[in-house]
Structures are given as structure tokens and as C-alpha cells.
C-alpha positions as CSV (number, residue, x, y, z in Angstrom):
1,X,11.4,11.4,18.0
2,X,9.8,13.5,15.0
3,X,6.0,15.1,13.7
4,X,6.5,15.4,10.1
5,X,8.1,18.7,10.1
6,X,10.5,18.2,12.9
7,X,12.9,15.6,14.6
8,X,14.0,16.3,18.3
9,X,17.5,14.7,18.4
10,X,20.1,14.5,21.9
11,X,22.7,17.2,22.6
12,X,25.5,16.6,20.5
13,X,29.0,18.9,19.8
14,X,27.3,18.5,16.2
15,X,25.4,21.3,16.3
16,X,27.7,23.4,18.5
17,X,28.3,25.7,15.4
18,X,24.8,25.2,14.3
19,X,23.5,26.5,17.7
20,X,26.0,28.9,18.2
21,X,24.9,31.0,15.2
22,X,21.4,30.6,15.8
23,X,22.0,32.2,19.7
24,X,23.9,35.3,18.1
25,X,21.3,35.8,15.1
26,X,18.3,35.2,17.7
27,X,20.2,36.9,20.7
28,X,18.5,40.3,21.2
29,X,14.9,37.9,21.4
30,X,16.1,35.4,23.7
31,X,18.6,37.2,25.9
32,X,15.0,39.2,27.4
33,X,14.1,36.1,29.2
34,X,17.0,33.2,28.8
35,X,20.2,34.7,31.1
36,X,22.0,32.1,29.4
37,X,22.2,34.0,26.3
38,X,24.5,37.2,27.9
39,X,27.9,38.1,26.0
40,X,29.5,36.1,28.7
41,X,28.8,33.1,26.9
42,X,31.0,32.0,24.4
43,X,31.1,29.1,21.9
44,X,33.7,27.2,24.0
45,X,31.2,27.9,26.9
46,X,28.2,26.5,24.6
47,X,30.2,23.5,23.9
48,X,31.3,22.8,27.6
49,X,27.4,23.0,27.8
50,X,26.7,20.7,25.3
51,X,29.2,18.3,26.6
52,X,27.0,18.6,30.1
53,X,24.0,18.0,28.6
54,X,24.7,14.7,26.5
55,X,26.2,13.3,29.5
56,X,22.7,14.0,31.5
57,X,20.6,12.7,28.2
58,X,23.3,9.7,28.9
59,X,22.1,9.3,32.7
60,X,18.8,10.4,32.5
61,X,19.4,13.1,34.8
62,X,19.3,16.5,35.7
63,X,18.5,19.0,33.0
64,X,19.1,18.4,28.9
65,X,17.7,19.2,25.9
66,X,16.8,17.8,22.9
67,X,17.9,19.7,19.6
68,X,15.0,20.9,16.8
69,X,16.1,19.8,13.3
70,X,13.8,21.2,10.7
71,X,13.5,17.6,8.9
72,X,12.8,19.7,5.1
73,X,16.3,22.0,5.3
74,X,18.3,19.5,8.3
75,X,18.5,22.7,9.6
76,X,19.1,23.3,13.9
77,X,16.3,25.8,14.4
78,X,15.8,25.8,18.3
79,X,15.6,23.5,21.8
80,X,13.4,21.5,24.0
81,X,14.5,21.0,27.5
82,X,14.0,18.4,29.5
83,X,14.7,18.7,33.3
84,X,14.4,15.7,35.6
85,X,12.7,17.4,38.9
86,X,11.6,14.4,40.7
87,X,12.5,10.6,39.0
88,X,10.5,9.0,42.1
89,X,7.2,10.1,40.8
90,X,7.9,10.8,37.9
91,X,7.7,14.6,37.5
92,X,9.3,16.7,34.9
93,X,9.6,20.2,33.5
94,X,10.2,21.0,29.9
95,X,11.1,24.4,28.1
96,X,12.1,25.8,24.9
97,X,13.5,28.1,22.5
98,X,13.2,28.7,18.9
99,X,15.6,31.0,16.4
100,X,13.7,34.5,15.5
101,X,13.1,33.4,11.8
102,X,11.6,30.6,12.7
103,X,9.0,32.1,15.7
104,X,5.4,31.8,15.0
105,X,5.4,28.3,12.4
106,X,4.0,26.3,14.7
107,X,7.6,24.8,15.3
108,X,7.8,24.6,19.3
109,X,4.2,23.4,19.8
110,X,5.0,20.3,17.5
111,X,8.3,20.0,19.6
112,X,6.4,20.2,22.8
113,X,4.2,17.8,21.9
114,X,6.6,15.4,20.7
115,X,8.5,16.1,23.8
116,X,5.7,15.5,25.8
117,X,4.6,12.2,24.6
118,X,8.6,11.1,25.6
119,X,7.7,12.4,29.0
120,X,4.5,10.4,29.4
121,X,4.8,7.1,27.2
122,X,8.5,7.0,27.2
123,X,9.4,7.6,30.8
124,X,5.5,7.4,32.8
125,X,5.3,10.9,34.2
126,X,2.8,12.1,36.5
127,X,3.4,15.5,36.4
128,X,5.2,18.1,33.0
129,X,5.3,21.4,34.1
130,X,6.4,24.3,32.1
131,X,7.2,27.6,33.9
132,X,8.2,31.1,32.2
133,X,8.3,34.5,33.5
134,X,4.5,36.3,33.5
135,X,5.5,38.9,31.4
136,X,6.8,35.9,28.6
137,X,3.3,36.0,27.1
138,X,4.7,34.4,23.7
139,X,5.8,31.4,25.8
140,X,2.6,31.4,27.6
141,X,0.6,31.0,24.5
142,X,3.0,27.6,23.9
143,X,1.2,26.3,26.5
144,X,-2.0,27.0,26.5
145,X,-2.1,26.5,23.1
146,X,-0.1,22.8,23.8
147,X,-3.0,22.5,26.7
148,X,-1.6,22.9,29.7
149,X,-3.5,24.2,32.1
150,X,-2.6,27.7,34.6
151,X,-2.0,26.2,37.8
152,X,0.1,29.4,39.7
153,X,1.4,32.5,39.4
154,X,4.6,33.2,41.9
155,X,4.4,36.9,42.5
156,X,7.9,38.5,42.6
157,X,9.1,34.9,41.4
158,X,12.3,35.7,39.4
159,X,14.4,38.6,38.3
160,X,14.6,39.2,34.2
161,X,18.1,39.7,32.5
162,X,17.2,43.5,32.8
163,X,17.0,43.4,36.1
164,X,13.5,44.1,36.8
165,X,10.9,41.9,38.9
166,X,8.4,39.5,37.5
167,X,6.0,37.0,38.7
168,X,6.6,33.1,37.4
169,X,4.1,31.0,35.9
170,X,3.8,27.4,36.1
171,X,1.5,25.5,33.6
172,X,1.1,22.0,34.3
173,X,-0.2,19.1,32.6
174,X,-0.6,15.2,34.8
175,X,-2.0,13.6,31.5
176,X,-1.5,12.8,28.3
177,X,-4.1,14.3,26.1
């Protein structure tokens, strides 16, 4: 799956390193919303991870991600998840995550829609949804910008890595545009 500046490939202990450095370089960004990305996780953690995730991409199950390879440098740059909410309707959810350097090029909008077209074409979905914290307005924009459309806010929905309260947002799309 690729736009002509990007290829989304499966997890693979091929990027471990790759992703690893990108999480330590980008870790002050992401770590505000991802609690993931804590000093508890190490790169044997990552891999263990990794390992988890190409067995789900195997089953088509649970939650997984798809790697962003910036097709110019064959760089690792980011993720796009894929979680497998309900395989009966189908319904999905997707998220993402993008090094610091590479923030504001457009890159996770391509991947979402590439992503998206995998979740519609590829495996019929009814329903993508893509939730953030409210405060996550960065993320927001993703999807608005990617058209999804505000469908609730959960008040009180989550707890941020700092520990403070914040409402969830779910953006939901049932079509392919």
C-alpha cells in the first residue's frame, strides 16, 4: 500500500531499531498523549511489541499497525494503526503517529488515507473511527482534514500521561470518499 511519497508496510523486527530511535528522538512529543511511550518501555519491550503485532497483521485481529516508510530516503518515519473493533460488521478504528521532524508534511494524512482505502476496499468496512484525547488538537486536524466527521465528545473520557482529565473525541467516517 503506498501514495507516491509513502508505503505503509506490516510490523516487522525490521524496523525495531528504526522505530526505536525515532520513539526516543520524538519521545517528549508523543509521550503527552501515547502512554506507551513512558521510560518503562524499552527496546526489548518494543520488539516483544512488534512480535504481537505481526502475529495480529497475520490473523487479522486485534490491534496492529502498519509502518510509514518515506519511499524517497526508505526511511521509518511513523505508524498507522489498525484495530479490529467489530469483524462482524465490519468496523474499525485507526490511529497514528509521526516522528517530530517529520510533523506537519502532510505525511499522516497520506497514511490515513491510504490506510483507509485498506479498511474500506480491502476489508468492506462500515464504520473507521478515529478517537484522540480533546485536548490532541494536532490529531484532530488529521481528521478533519482526512474528512471525518465529529460524531462525540466523551467528557471526562480518559486520563493523559500527566495525569490530568480530558474528554475523548471520536471522528467517524461509514464511507469511502
Amino acid at each position: 500500500m503506498e501514495s507516491q511519497r509513502i508505503k505503509l508496510t506490516p510490523p516487522s523486527l525490521a524496523y525495531a531499531d528504526s522505530m526505536w530511535t525515532i520513539i526516543q528522538e520524538s519521545e517528549a512529543e508523543l509521550s503527552e498523549f501515547l502512554p506507551w511511550v513512558s521510560e518503562s518501555l524499552t527496546l526489548n519491550k518494543l520488539k516483544d511489541n512488534i512480535e504481537f503485532a505481526a502475529e495480529h497483521y497475520n490473523n487479522f485481529s486485534d490491534d496492529f499497525w502498519f509502518n510509514i516508510i518515506e519511499k524517497r530516503t526508505g526511511a521509518f518515519i511513523g505508524a498507522v494503526g489498525f484495530i479490529v473493533r467489530d469483524p462482524d460488521v465490519p468496523y474499525f478504528e485507526i490511529g497514528y503517529w509521526l516522528c517530530t521532524s517529520m510533523v506537519g508534511k502532510g505525511y499522516i494524512s497520506e497514511a490515513v488515507k491510504i490506510i483507509e482505502r485498506f479498511a474500506f476496499v480491502d476489508n468492506k468496512a462500515q464504520r473507521v473511527e478515529i478517537k484522540m484525547a480533546g485536548s490532541n488538537v494536532k490529531s484532530r486536524a488529521v481528521a478533519e482534514r482526512c474528512g471525518y466527521q465529529f460524531e462525540a465528545k466523551l467528557e471526562n473520557g480518559r486520563r493523559l500521561v500527566s495525569g490530568e482529565l480530558d474528554s475523548t473525541v471520536i471522528y467517524v467516517k461509514t464511507a469511502l470518499e
